[in-house]
N, C-alpha and C positions, 0 to 999 in steps of 0.2 A: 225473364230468366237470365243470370248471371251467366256472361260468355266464361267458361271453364280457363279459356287461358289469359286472360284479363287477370283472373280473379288469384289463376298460379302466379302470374306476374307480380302483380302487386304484392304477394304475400313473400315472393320474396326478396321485392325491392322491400317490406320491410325488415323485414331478417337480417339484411343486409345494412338496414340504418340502426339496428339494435347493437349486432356485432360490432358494428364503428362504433358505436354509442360507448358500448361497454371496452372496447379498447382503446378509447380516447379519455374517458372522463371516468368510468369506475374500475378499471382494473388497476391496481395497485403496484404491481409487480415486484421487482426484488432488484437490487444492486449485484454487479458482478465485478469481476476485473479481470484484465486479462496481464501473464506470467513474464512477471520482469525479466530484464534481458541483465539486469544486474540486481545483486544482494550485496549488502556493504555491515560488515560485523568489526565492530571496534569501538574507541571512546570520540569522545564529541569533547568540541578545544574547549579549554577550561573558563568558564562562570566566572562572574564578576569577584566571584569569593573565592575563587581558585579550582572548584571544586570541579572533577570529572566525572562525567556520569560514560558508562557505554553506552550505545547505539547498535539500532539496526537502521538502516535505509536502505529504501527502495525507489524508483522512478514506473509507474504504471499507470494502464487508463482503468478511471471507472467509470461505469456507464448502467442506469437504466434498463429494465427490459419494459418499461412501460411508456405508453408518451406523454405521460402526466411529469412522470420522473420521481426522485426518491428522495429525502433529506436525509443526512449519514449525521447524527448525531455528535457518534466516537467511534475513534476505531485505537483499536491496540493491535501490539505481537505478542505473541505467544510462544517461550521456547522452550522446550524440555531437552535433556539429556539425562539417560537411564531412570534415575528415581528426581533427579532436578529438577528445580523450576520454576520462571521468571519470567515476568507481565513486565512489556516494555508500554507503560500506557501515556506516559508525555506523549502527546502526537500535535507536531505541529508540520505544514505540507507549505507548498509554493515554489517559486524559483529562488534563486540563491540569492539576490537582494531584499526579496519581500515576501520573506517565510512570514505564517501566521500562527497562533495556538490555534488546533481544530477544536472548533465549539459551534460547528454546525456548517454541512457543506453540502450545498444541493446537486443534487449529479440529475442530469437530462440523460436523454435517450443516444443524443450523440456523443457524450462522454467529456469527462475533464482527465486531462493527463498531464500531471503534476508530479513533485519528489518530494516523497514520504518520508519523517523523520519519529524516529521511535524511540526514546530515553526511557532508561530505569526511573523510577521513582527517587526522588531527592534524597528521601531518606537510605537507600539502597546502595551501598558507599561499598559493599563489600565482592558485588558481584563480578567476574570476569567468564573470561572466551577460555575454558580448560578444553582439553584435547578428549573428542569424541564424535558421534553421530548429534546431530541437535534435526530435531524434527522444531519446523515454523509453522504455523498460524498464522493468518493475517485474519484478527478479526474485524466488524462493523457493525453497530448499532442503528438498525433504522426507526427513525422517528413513526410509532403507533404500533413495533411490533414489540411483544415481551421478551423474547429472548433473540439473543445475539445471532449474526449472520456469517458461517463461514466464508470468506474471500479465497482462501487461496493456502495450498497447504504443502510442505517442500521437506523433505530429507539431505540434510547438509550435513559434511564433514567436515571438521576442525581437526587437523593431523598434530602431535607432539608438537614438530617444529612450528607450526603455525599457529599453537597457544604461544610458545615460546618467545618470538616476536610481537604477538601481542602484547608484549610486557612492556615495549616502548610505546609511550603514548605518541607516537607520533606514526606509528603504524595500525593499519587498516588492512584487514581481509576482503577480499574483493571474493564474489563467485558470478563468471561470466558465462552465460548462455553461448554453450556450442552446439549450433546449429546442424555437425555432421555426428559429431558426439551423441546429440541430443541430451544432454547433460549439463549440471554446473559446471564449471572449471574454475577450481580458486586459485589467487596470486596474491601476495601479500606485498604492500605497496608503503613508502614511507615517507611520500613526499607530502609536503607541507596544504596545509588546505586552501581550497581554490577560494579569492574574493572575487575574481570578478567574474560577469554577468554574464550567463550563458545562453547569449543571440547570436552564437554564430555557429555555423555546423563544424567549424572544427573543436569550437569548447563541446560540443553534446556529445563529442568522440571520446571525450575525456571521462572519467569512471571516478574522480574523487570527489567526492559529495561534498554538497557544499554546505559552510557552516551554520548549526541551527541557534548558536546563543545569544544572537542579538537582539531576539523578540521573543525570548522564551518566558 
């Protein structure tokens, strides 16, 4: 006759090798991100043909809830204002020397945390930053599932004057995470875009995103 606690033991050292099992090798799991500490609303410097497209950017980590990990296919923005509304779907991400087009980016369970760059479509020549509430989206497509994956979703304000300035292209809306706030806070900023390479902690202090048309 089978010892009873032998027999509880082993049954749940194997439960215990299933559950690994199943959260090692077949749980699939989903893509997250966690809420950038900056949003960046404005145009991207001008294309080989002159042309300006706007931009959103962002800097965030994404990460895995599985240990297998998730391939991101695509990811877009998504903005609306009142009945408006505009897919920013160019996405190319990396550091400021060696942005890439996203066309497939594997995220692990420890996370990549990279700057995110969002362009209007080429054809898309008419859109601007007009003065409003814009609700953002940050979508992601993951590789086996059918439909798209909420990331991350933000209520932002664009005041008069800070459409207003938008109309130089050489100005950029910034909205900064305030931490006592707990809120965006935007500032509109005009200086010229950063080229060089951001390995040092005082360029990661810096808030003007770096430019994405050299490999677009």
């Amino acid at each position: 006759m089978s010892d009873p606690v032998s027999v509880t033991i082993s049954m749940f050292a194997l439960a215990v090798s299933f559950v690994t099992a199943w959260l090692t090798f077949f749980r699939r799991g989903t893509v997250k991100m966690t809420q950038p500490t900056v949003i960046f609303f404005g145009p991207d410097p001008p294309d080989r043909q002159g042309q300006i497209n706007q931009k959103v950017f962002l800097r965030t980590l994404l990460f895995a809830t599985s240990k297998r990990g998730r391939i991101i296919e695509s990811m877009h923005v998504s903005l609306s204002r009142n009945e408006a509304h505009q897919n920013f779907n160019i996405w190319t991400y990396g550091e400021r020397n060696d942005l890439v087009r996203g066309s497939g980016l594997f995220v692990g369970e420890t996370g990549v945390a990279v700057n995110h760059h969002f362009l209007t479509p080429k054809d898309t020549t008419s859109f601007r930053f007009a003065a409003g509430h814009y609700k953002l989206d940050v979508y992601a497509h993951l590789l086996g599932d059918k439909s798209r994956t909420l990331l991350f979703s933000q209520m932002l304000e664009v005041t008069g004057e800070d459409a207003n300035a938008l109309k130089d292209p050489r100005a950029g809306l910034y909205f900064d995470w305030g931490p006592d706030a707990s809120r965006y806070l935007s500032h509109v900023d005009r200086r010229q875009p950063m080229t060089a390479p951001d390995d040092t902690f005082r360029e990661l202090l810096r808030d003007a995103p770096p430019t994405s048309t050299n490999k677009r």
